[in-house]
C-alpha positions as CSV (number, residue, x, y, z in Angstrom):
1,X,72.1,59.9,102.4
2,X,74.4,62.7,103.9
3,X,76.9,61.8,105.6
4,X,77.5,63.6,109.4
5,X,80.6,65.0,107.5
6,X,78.9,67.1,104.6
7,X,77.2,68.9,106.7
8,X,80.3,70.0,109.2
9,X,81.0,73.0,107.1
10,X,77.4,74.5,107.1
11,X,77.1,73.9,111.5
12,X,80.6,76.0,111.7
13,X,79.1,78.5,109.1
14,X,76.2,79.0,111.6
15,X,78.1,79.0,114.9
16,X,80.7,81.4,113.2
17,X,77.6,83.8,111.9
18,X,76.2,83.6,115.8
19,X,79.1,84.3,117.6
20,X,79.5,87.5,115.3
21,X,76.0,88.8,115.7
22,X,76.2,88.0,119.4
23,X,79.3,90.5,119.8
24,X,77.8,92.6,117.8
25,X,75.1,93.4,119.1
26,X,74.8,95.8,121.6
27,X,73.1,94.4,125.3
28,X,70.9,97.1,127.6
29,X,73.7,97.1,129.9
30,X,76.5,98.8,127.7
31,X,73.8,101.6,127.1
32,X,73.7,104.4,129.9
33,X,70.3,105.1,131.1
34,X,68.9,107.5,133.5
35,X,68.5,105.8,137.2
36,X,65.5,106.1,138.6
37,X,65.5,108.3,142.4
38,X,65.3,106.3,145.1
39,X,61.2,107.2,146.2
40,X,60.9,109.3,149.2
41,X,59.4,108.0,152.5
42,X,56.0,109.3,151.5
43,X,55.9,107.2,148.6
44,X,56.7,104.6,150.1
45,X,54.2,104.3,152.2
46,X,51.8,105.0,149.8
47,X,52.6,102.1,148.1
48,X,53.1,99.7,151.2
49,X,49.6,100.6,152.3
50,X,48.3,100.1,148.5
51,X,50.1,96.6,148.9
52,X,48.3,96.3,152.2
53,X,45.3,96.9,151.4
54,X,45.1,94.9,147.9
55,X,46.3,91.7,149.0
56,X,45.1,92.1,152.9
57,X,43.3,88.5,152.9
58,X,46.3,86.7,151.9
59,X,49.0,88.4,154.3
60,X,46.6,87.6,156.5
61,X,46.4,84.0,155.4
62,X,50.2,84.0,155.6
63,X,50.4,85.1,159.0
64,X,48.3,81.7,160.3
65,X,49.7,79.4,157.9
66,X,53.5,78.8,157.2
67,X,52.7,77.1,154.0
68,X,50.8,79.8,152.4
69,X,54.2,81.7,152.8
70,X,56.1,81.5,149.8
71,X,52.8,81.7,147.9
72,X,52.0,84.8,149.2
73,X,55.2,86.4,148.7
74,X,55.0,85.3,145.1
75,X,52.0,86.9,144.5
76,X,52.8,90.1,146.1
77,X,56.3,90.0,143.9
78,X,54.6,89.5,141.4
79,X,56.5,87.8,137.8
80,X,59.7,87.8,137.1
């Protein structure tokens, strides 16, 4: 049976190894990327009216019904 000692050095092995590959690593936010124009007022009202029009029943629904709210807005967000 192992003891909880024998297997000490092989747990700071591991934590060592991911604490390395975690600094090494680079993350999305140390690369420079090109930033996206903020869209003009024409596009966005495109897209509002796009928004509008595909999810007109429930803003509708929202407007009645207070509960329906945050369910709405989900939707309309969409994931994430």
């Amino acid at each position: 049976m192992l003891s909880q000692y024998s297997l000490l050095p092989t747990r700071a092995i591991l934590v060592t190894a991911a604490l390395i590959l975690t600094a090494a690593l680079p993350t999305s936010a140390d690369q420079p990327g090109e930033k996206k124009a903020v869209p003009d007022a024409t596009a966005l009202g495109k897209a509002e009216a796009t928004v509008t029009r595909l999810f007109a029943a429930q803003l509708k629904e929202a407007k009645t019904d207070k509960g329906a709210r945050p369910q709405v807005g989900r939707r309309v967000a969409g994931p994430g």
